[in-house]
C-alpha positions, -999 to +999 in steps of 0.1 A: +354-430-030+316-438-039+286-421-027+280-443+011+318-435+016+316-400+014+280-403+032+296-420+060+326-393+060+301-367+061+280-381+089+311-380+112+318-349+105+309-322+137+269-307+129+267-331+101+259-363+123+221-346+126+210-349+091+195-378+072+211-401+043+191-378+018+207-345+035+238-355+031+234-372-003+221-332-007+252-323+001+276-349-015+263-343-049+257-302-044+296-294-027+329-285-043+355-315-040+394-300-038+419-320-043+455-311-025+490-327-028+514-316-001+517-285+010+490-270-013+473-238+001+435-242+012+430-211+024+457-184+038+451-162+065+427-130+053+414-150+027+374-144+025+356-172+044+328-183+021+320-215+033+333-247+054+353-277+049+350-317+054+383-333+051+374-360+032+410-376+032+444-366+040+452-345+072+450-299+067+473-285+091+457-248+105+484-225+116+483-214+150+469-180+155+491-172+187+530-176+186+543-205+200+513-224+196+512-253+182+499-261+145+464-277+145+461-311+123+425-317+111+421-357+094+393-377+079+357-363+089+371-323+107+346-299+101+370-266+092+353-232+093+321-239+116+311-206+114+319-200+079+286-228+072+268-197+083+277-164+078+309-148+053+339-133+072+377-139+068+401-169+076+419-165+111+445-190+103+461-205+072+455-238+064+480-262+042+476-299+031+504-324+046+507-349+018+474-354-003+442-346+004+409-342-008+378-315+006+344-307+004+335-270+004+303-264+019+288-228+012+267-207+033+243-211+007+244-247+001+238-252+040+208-229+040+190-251+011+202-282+031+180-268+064+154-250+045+147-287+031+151-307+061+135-286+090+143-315+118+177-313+111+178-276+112+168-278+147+192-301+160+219-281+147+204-251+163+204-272+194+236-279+190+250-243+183+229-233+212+249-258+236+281-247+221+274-209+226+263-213+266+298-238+273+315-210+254+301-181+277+301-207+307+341-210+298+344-171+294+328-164+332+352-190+345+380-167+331+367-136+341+360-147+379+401-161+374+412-121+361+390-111+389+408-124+418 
């Protein structure tokens, strides 16, 4: 893959779609790549999360974290470990590659030098995490009123 196909992967990704070609050329040239043949561990439940990942090919299947769930399948452009972009904690789920694939690790650290250097883009992802946090706590009223009654 060259340099505008991994741009392009990146700018699909979820929170990535805010920040300029030179962000995300930031970001293509400063990231770990993993490759992954199939069934290769990316991370196992537990595991320390130090950072995200941006399938960049392939399809990572996150084990459910209830039982009888279904597995999740993440392909081309999934944004795995939102939270982990931000802060450290641990994995909830395991995560495997189904045939090949190929990752970029994003570090909490890396992301903070990405926003620290492009301000506008820090915003709209603040935006963005702001809308996601009031659906989540619109969702979690809906559920309580449902418990309620």
């Amino acid at each position: 893959m060259g340099l505008d196909d991994d741009i392009a992967i990146l700018a699909d990704a979820p929170l990535f779609g805010f920040l300029d070609r030179d962000a995300l050329r930031l970001l293509t040239f400063a990231a770990e790549r993993r490759e992954l043949a199939d069934g290769d561990l990316l991370f196992a439940r537990g595991d320390p999360a130090d950072g995200g990942f941006v399938v960049m090919s392939g399809t990572i299947r996150l084990s459910p974290r209830v039982a009888d769930a279904e597995p999740v399948r993440a392909g081309r452009s999934a944004l795995i470990g939102q939270l982990a972009l931000f802060v450290r904690g641990t994995r909830p789920t395991e995560a495997r590659a189904e045939g090949a694939a190929e990752v970029m690790r994003i570090t909490p650290t890396l992301m903070r030098r990405v926003l620290e250097e492009f301000p506008a883009a820090a915003q709209s992802v603040y935006d963005t995490l702001a809308i996601d946090l009031v659906d989540l706590v619109t969702d979690l009223d809906r559920v309580r009123v449902l418990l309620e009654d």
